[in-house]
C-alpha positions in Angstrom: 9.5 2.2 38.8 12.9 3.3 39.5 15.4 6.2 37.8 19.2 5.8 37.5 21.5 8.3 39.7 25.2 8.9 39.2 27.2 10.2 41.9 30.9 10.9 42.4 32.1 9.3 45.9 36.1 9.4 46.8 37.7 6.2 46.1 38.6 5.4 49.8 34.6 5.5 50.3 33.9 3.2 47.0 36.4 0.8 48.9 34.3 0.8 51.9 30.7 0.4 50.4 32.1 -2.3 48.4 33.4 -4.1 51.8 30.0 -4.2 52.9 28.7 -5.9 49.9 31.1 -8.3 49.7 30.6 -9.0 53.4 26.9 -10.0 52.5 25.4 -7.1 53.9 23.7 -5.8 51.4 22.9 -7.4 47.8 24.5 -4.6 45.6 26.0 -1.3 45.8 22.4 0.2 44.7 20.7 -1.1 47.7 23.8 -0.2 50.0 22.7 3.4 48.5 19.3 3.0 49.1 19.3 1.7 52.6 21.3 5.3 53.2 18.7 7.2 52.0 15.8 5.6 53.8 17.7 5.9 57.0 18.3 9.3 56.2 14.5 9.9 55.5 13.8 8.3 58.5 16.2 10.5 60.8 14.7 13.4 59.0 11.1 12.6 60.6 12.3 11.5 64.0 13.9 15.2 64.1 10.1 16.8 63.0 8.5 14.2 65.3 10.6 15.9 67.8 10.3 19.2 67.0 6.4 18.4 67.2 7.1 17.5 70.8 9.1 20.0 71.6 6.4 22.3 70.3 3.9 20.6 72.3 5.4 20.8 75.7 5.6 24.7 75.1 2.1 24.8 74.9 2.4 26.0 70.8 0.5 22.8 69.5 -3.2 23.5 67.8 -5.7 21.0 68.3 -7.0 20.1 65.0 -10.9 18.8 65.1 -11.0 17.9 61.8 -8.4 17.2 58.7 -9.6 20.9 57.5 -7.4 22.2 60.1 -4.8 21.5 58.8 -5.4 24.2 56.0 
């Protein structure tokens, strides 16, 4: 199921979003939207994934033996 946002954008960046639709790149200014957010979710967990690493190499990981550990 999905849920309806409003947002207020300037009109120079209205102009661009609906370039890229027209330009067949995405199907409508809702998925243009959407395809934002996921990459922004997904550059969210690439910078925990490497602050896990980073963590790691400085000897501060915990070795978990079971889920329960991570309680």
């Amino acid at each position: 199921m999905r849920t309806t946002l409003n947002i207020s954008i300037p009109p120079g960046l209205k102009r661009e979003v609906e370039k890229e639709v027209k330009a067949g790149n995405y199907a409508s200014i809702s998925e243009f939207f959407r395809d934002a957010l996921r990459s922004w979710k997904e550059e969210q967990l690439v910078r925990e994934i490497r602050e896990s690493q980073a963590e790691i190499a400085r000897g501060e990981g915990k070795v978990l033996k079971s889920l329960a550990d991570l309680d």
